[in-house]
KETORVO-123590 format. One line per 5 residues: their letters; for each residue x, y, z of N, C-alpha, C. Coordinates in Angstrom, 2 decimals, decimal comma. Layout:
residues N
A) X/Y/Z/X/Y/Z/X/Y/Z ~ ...
***
This chain:
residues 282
XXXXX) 103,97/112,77/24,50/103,85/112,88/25,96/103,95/111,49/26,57 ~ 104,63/111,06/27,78/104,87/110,10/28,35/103,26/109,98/29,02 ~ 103,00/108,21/28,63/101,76/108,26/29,35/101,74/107,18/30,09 ~ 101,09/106,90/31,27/101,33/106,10/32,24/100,50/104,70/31,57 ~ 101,53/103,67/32,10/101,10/102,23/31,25/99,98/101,87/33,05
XXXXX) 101,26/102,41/34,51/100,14/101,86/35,42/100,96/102,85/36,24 ~ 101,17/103,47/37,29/101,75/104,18/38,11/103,62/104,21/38,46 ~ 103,86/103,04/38,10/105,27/103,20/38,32/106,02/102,91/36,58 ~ 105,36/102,70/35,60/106,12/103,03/34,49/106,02/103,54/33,50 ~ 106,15/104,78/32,78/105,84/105,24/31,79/105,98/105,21/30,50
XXXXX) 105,34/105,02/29,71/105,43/104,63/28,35/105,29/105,50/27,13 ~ 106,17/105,57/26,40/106,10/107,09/24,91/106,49/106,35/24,02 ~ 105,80/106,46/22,81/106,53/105,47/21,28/107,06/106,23/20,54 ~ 108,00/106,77/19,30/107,79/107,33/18,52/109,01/107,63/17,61 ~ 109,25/107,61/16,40/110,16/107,35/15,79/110,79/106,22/15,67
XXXXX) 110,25/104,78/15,68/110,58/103,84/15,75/111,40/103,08/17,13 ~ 111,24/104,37/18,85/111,40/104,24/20,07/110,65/103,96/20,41 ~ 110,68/102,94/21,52/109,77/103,19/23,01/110,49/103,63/23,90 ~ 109,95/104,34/24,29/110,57/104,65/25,79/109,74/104,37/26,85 ~ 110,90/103,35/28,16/109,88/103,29/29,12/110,74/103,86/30,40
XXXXX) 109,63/103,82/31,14/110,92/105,28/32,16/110,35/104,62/33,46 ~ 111,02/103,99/34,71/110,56/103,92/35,74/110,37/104,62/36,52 ~ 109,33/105,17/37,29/108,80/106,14/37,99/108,37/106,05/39,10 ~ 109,10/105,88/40,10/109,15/105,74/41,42/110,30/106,65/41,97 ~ 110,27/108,11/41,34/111,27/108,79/41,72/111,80/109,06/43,23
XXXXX) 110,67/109,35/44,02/110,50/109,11/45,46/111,62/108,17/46,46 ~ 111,73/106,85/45,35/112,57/105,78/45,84/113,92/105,90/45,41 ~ 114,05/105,89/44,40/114,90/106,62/43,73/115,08/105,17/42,45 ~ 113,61/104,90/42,04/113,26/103,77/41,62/113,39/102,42/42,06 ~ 113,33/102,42/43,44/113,47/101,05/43,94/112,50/99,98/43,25
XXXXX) 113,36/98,85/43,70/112,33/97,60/42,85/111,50/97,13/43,82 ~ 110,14/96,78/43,63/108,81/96,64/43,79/108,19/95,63/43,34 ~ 107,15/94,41/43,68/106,47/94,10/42,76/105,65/94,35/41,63 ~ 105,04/95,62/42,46/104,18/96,25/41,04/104,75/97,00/40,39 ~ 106,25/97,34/40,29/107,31/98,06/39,14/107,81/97,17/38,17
XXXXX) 108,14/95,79/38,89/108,21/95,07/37,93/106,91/94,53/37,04 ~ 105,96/93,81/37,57/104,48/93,52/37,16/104,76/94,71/35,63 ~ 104,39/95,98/36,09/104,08/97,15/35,08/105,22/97,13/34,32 ~ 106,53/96,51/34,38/107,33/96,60/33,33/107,36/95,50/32,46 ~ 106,94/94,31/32,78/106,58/93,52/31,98/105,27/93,68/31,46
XXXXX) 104,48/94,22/31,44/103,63/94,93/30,48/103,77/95,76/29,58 ~ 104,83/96,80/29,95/105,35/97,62/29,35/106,19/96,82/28,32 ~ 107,29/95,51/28,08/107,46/95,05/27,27/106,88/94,85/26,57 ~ 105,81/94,29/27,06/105,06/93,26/26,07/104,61/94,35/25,00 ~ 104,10/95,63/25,46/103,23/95,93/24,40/104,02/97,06/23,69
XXXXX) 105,73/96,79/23,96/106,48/97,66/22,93/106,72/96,19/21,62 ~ 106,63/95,41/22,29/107,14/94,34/21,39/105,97/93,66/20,39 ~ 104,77/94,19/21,13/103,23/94,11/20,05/102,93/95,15/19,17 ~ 104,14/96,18/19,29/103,71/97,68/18,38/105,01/97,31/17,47 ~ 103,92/97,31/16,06/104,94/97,01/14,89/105,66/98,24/14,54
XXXXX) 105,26/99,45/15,04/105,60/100,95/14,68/107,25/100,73/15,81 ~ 107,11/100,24/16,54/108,56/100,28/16,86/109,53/98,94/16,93 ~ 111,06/99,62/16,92/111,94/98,55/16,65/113,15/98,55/17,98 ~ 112,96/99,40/18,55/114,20/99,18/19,48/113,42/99,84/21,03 ~ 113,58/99,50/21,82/113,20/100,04/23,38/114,05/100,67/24,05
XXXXX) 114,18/101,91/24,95/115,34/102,83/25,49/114,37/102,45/27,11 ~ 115,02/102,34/27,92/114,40/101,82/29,50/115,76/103,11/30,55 ~ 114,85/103,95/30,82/115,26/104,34/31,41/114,75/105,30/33,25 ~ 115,24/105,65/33,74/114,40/105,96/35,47/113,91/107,36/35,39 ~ 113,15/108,07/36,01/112,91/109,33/36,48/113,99/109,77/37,72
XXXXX) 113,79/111,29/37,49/114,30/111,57/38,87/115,59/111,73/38,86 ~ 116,21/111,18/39,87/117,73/111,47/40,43/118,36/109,99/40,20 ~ 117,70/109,01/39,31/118,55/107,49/39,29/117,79/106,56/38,27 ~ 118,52/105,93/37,91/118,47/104,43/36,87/117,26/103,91/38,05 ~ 118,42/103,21/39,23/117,21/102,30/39,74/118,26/102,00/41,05
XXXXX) 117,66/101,76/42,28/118,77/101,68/43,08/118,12/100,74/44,14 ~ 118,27/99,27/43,53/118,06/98,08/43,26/116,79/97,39/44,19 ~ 116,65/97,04/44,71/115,51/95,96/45,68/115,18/97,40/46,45 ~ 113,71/97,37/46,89/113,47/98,66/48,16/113,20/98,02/49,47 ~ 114,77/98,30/49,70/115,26/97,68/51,19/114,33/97,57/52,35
XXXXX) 113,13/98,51/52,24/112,56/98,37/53,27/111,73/97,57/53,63 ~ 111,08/97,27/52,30/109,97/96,22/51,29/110,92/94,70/51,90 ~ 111,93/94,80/51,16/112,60/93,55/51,62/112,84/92,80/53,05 ~ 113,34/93,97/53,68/113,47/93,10/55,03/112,34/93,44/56,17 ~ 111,33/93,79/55,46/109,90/93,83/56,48/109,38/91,87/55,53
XXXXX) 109,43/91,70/54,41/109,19/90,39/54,25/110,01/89,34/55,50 ~ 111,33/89,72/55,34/112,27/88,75/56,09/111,61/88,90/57,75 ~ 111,09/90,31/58,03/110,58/90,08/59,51/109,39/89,28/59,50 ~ 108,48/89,20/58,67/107,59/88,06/58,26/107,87/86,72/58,75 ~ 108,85/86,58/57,54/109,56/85,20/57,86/110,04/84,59/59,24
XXXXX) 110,27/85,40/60,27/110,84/85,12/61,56/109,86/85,07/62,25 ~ 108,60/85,62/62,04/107,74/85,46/62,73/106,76/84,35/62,74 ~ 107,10/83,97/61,58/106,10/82,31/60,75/106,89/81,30/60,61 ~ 106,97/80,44/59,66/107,48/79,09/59,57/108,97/79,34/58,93 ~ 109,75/78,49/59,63/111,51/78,71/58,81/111,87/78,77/57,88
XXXXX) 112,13/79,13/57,17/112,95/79,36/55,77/112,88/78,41/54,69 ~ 112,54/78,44/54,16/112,65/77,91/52,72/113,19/77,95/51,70 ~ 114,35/77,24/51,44/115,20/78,06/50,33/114,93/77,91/48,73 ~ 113,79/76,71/48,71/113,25/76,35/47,20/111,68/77,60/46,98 ~ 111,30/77,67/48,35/110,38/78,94/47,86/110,84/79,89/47,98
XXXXX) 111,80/80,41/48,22/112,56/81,80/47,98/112,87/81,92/46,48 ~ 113,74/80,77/46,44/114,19/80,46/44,53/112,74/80,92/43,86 ~ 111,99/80,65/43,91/110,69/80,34/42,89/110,38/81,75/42,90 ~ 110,57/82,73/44,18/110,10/84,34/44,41/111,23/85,13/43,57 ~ 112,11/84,70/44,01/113,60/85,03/43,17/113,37/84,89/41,63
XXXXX) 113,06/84,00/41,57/113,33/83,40/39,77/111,73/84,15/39,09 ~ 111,10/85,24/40,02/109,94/85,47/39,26/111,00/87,31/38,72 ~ 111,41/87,59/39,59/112,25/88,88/39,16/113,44/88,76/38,08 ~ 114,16/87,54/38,64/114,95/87,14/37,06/114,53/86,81/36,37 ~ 113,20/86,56/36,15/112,73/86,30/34,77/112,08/87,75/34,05
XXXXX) 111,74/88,29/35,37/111,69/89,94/33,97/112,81/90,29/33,47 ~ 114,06/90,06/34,54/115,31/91,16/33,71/115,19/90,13/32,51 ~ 115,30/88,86/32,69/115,37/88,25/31,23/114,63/88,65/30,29 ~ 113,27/89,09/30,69/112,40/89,32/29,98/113,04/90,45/28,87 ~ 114,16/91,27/29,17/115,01/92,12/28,27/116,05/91,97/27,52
XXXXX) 116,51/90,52/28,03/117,36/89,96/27,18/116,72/89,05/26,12 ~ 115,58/88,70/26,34/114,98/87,65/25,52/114,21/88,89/24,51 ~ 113,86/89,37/24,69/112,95/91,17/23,93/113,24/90,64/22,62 ~ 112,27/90,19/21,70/113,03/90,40/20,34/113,21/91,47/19,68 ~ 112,87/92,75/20,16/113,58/94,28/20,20/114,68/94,34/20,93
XXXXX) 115,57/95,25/20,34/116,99/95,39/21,24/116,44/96,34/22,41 ~ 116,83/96,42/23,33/116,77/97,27/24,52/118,29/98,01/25,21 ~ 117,55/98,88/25,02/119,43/100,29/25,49/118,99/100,70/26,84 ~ 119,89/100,37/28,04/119,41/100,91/29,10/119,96/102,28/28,93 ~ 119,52/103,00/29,79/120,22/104,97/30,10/120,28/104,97/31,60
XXXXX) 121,55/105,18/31,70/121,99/105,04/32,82/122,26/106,50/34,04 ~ 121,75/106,99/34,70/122,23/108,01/35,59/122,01/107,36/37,04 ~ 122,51/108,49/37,57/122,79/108,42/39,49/123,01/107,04/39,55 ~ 122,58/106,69/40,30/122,65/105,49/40,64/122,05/104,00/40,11 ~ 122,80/103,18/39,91/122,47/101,49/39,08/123,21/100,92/39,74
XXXXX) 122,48/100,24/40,84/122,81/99,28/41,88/122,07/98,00/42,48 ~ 122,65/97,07/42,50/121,93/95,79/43,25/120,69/95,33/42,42 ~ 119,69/95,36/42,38/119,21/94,87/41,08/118,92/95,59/39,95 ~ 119,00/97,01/40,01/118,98/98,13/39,60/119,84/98,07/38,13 ~ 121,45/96,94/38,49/122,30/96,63/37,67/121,94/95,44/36,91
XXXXX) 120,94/94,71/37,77/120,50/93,50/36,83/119,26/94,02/35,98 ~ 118,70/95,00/36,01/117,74/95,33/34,83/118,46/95,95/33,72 ~ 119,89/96,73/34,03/120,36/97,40/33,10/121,47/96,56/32,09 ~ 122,55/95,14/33,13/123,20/94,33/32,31/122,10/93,17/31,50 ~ 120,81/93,19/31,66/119,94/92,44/30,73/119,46/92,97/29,80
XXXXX) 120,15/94,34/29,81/119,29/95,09/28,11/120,56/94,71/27,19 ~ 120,30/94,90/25,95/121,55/95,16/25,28/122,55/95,85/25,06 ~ 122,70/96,92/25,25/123,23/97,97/25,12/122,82/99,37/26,31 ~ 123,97/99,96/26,76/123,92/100,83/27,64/124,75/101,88/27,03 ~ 124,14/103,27/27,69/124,65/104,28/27,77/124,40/105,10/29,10
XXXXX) 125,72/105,63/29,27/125,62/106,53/30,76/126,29/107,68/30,68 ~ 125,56/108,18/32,00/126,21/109,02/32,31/128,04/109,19/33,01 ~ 128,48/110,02/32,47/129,77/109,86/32,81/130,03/109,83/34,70 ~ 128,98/110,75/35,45/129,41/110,52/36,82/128,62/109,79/37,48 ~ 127,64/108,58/36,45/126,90/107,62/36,95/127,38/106,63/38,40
XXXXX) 126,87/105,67/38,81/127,30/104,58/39,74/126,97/103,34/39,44 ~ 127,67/102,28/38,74/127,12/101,15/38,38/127,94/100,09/39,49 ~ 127,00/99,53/40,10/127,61/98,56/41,37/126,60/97,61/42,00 ~ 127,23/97,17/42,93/126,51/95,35/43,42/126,90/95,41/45,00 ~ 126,67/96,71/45,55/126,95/96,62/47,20/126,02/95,52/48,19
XXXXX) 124,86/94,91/47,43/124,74/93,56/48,65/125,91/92,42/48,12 ~ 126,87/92,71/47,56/128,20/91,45/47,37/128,88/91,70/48,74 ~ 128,40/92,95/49,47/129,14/92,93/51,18/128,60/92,09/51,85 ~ 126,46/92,15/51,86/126,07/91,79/52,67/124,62/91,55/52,14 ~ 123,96/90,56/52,15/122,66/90,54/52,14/122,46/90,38/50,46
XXXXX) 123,01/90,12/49,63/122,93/89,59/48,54/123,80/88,82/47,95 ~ 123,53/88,19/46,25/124,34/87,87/45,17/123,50/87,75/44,09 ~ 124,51/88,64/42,73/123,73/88,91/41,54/122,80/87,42/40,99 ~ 121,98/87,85/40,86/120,67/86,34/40,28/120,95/86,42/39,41 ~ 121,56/87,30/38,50/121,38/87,58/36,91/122,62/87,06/36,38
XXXXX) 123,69/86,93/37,41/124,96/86,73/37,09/125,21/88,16/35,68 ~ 124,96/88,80/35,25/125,45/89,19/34,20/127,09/89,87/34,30 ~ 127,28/90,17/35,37/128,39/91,02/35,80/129,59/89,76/35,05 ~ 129,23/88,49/35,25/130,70/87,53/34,81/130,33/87,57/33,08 ~ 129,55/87,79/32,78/129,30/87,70/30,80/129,73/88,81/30,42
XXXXX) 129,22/89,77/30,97/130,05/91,48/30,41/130,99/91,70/30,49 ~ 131,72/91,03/31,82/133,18/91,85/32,09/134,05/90,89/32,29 ~ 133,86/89,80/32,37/135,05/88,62/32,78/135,25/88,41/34,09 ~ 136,36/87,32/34,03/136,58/87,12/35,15/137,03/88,08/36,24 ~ 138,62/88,33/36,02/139,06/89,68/36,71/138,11/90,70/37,44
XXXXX) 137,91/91,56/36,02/137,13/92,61/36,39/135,77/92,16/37,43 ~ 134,85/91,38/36,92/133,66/90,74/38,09/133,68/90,60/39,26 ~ 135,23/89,82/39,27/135,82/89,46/41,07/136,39/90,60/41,39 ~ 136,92/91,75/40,65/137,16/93,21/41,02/136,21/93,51/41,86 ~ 135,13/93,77/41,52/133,79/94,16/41,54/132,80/93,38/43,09
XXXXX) 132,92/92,47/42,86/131,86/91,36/43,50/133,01/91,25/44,60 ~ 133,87/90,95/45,02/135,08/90,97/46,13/135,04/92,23/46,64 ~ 134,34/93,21/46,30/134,37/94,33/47,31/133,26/95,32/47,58 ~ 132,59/94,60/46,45/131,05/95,60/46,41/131,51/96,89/45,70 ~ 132,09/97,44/44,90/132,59/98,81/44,50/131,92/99,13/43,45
XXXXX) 131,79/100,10/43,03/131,13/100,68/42,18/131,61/101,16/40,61 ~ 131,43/101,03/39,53/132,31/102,12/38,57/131,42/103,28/38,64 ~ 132,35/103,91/37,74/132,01/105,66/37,39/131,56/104,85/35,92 ~ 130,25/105,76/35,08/130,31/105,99/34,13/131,73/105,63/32,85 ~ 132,37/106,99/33,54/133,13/106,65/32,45/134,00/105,22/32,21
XXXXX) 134,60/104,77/33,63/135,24/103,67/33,67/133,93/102,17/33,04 ~ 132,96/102,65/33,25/132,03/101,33/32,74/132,38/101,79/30,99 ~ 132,44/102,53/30,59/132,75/102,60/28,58/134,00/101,79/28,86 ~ 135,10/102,45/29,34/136,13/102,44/29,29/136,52/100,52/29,34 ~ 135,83/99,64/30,69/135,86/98,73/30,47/134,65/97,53/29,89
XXXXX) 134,08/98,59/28,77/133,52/98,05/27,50/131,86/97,59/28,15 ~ 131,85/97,71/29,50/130,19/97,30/30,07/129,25/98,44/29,82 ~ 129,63/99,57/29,14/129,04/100,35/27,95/129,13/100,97/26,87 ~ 128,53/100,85/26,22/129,04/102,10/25,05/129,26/103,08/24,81 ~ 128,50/104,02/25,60/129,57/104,85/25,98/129,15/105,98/27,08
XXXXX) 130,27/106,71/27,32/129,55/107,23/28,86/129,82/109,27/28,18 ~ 128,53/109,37/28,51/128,21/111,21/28,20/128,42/111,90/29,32 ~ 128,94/113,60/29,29/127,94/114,42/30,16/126,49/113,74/30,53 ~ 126,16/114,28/31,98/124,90/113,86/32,15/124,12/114,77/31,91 ~ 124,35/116,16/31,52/123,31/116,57/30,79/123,13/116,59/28,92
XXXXX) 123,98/115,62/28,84/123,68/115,05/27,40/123,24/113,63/26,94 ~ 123,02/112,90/28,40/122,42/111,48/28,06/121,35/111,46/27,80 ~ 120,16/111,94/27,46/118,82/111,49/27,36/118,87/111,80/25,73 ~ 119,93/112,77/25,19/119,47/113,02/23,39/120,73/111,91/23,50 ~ 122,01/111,16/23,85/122,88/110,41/23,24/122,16/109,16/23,58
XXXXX) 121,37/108,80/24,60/121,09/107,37/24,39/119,48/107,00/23,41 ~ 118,71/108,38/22,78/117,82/108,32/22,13/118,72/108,13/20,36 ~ 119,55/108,66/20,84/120,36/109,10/19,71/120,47/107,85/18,75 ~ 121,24/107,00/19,90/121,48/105,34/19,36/120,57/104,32/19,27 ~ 119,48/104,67/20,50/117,97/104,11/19,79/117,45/104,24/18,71
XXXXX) 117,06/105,16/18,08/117,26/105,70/16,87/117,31/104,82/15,61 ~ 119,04/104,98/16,18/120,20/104,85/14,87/119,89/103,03/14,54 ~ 119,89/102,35/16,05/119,20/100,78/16,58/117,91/100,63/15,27 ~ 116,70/101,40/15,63/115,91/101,15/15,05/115,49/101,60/13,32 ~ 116,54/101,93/12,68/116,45/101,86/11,13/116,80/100,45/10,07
XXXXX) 117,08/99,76/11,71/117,11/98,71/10,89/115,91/97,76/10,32 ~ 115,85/96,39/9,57/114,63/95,95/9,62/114,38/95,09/11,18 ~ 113,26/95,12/11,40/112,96/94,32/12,78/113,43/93,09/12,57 ~ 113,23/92,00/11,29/114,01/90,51/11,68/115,37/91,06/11,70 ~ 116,08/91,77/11,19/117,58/91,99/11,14/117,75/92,15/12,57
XXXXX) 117,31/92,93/13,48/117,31/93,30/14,66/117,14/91,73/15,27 ~ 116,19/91,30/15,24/116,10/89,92/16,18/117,20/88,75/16,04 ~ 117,24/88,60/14,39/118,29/87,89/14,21/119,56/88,17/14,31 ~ 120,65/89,03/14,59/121,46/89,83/15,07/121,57/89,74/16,86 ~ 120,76/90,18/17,51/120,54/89,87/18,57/120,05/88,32/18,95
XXXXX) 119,66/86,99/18,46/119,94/86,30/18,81/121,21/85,36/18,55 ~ 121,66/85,79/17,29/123,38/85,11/17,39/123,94/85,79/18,85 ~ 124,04/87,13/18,95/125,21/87,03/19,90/124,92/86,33/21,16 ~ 123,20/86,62/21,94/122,90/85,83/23,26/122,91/84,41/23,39 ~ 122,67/83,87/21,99/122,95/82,54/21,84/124,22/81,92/22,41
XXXXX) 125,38/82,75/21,93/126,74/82,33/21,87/126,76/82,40/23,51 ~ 125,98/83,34/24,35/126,19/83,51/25,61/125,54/82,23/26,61 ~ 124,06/82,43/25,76/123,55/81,05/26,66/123,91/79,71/26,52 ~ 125,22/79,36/25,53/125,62/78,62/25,12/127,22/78,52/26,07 ~ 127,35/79,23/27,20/128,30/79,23/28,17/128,10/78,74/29,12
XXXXX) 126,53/78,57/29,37/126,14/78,05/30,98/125,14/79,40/31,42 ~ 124,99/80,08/31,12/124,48/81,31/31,72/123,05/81,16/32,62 ~ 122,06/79,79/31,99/120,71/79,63/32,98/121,43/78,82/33,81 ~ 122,92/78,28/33,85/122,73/76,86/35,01/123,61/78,29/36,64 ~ 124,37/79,12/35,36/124,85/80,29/36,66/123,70/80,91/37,63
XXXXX) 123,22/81,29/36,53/121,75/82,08/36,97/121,18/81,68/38,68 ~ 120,93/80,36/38,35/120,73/79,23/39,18/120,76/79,56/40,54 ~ 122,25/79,22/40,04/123,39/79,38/41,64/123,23/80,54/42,11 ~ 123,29/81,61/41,04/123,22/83,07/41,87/122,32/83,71/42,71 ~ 120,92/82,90/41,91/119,31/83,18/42,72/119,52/82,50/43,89
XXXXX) 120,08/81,06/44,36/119,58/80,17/45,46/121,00/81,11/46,07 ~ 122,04/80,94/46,09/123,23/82,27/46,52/122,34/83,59/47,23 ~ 121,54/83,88/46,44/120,95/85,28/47,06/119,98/85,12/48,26 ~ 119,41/83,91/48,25/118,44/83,68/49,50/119,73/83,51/50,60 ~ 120,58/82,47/50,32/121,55/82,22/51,46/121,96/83,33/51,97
XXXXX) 122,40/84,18/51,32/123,44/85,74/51,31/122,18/86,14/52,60 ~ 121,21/86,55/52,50/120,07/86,74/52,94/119,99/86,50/54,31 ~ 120,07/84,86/54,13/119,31/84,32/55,89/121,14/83,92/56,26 ~ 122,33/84,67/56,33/123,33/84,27/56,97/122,92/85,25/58,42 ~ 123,89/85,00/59,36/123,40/85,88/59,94/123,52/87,23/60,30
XXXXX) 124,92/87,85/59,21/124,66/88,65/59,05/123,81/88,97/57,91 ~ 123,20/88,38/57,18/122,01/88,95/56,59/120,82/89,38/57,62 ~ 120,26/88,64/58,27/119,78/88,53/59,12/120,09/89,80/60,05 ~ 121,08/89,66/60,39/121,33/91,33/60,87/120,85/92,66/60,77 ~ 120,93/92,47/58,92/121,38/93,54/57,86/119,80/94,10/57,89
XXXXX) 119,24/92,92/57,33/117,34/92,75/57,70/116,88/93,84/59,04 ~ 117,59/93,10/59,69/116,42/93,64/61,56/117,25/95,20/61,80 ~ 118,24/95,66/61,20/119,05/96,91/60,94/117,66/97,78/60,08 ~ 117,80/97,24/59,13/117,20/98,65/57,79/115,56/98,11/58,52 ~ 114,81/97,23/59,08/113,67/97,32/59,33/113,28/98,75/60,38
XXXXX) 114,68/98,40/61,19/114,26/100,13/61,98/114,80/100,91/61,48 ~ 115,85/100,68/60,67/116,23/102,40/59,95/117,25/101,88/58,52 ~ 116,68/102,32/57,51/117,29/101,80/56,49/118,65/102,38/55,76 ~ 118,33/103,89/56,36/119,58/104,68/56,00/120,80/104,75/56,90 ~ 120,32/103,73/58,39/121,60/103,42/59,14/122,16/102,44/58,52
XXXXX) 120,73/101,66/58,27/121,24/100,07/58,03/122,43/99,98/56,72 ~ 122,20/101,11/55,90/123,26/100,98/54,43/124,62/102,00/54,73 ~ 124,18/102,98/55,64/125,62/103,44/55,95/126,45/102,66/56,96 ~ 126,02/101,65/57,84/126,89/100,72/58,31/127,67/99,94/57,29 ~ 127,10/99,59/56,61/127,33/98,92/55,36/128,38/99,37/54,32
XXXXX) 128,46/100,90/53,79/129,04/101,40/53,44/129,82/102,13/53,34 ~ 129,35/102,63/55,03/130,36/104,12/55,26/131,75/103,29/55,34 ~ 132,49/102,50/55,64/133,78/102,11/55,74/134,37/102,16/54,13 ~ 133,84/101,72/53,16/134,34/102,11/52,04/134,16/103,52/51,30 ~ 133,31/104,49/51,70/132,96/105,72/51,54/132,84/106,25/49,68
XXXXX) 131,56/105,15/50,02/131,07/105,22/48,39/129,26/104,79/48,44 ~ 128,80/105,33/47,55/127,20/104,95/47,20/126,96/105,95/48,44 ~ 127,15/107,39/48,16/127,14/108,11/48,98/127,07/108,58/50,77 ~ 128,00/107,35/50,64/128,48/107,59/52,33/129,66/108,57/52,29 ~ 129,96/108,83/51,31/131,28/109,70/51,30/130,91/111,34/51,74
XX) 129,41/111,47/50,93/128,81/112,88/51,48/129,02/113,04/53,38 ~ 129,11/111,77/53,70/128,41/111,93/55,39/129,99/112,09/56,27
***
């Protein structure tokens, strides 16, 4: 039985799995401080249980995670306008406390498989390109729609997974893949029916954890090595202090005093012109 580590994440061990499941279905797992807080707990104490070897991170509900909770966010930014000007080295430091959990999944000396449905967006995508391995659903949404407005990936991972091309595909328009097109261009392994992802991505957890645990760590640190050995903390960098700017432009600023009075105008302005991340329903 899934048992609650603290209210927004749930925790089950067994067969050499953890499973941790974010639970803020309501939001449709938006990110939170205390979602993250509780998921770095939730690491820690899959990675203190010798009974398991691999971690499966996946959402409740109707979505993966559907990234920052916009509302949370730009009621801070109305804060900010109301107090002292901007700061872009204490933004970094607020910033660099959330990229350091997704890291916290790349650094895991357990492998971590994200499971991907509905929606994986905006940071939603940076918890899932910091696990190792993904599996989705085939009519999933994996995308970075504040690359329109009001963001840029902190995690950078989108340029390590997919390259150049494909990234600036991506990040030049805010668009989304399907499931299947994320297998297809290798940013997963592979994409299921969605009513067959929860036994195919346990499946490969599993299969992950028969190995021995140093085999697992050591395995997984050759390949991130070879990565952080590209530049990846000096990108990181740029992308976090990038995301405050993205932020206080003025159309960030806009985007902010928009979703503070209505958040579901504020993202279909945003989106309905490309008629995707379900503006297409409207």
């Amino acid at each position: 039985m899934l048992r609650p580590v603290t209210a927004t994440v749930l925790y089950e061990a067994a067969a050499g799995v953890a499973t941790l499941t974010l639970n803020r279905p309501e939001r449709l797992n938006a990110i939170v401080p205390e979602l993250i807080d509780e998921l770095d707990a939730a690491v820690t104490r899959a990675n203190a249980d010798e009974t398991v070897r691999a971690i499966r991170l996946r959402g409740a509900g109707r979505a993966f995670c559907a990234g920052y909770d916009i509302a949370w966010g730009a009621a801070a930014m109305l804060g900010e306008e109301a107090g002292e000007p901007w700061d872009p080295i204490a933004d970094y430091r607020a910033m660099s406390r959330y990229v350091g959990s997704y890291m916290g999944l790349w650094r895991s000396p357990k492998p971590v498989l994200a499971q991907i449905h509905g929606f994986c967006v905006g940071g939603g995508s940076d918890l899932a390109l910091c696990c190792d391995l993904i599996v989705c659903a085939e009519d999933c949404r994996i995308g970075y729609p504040p690359a329109r407005v009001w963001g840029s990936p902190t995690t950078a991972m989108w340029i390590y997974r997919l390259g150049l091309e494909r990234c600036k595909r991506l990040l030049l328009t805010g668009d989304a893949l399907d499931g299947t097109r994320a297998a297809a261009w290798g940013l997963a392994s592979e994409a299921v029916p969605a009513a067959q992802l929860d036994d195919a991505a346990l499946r490969l957890a599993r299969r992950v954890a028969q190995l021995p645990a140093n085999q697992l760590q050591m395995m997984k640190l050759l390949v991130n090595q070879a990565y952080e050995q590209m530049g990846l903390g000096v990108t990181q960098l740029v992308g976090t202090l990038l995301d405050g700017a993205a932020r206080h432009t003025p159309e960030g600023v806009a985007f902010s005093r928009a979703a503070s009075a209505d958040v579901r105008a504020a993202v279909a302005a945003r989106d309905a012109p490309f008629g995707d991340y379900g503006q297409e329903r409207r």
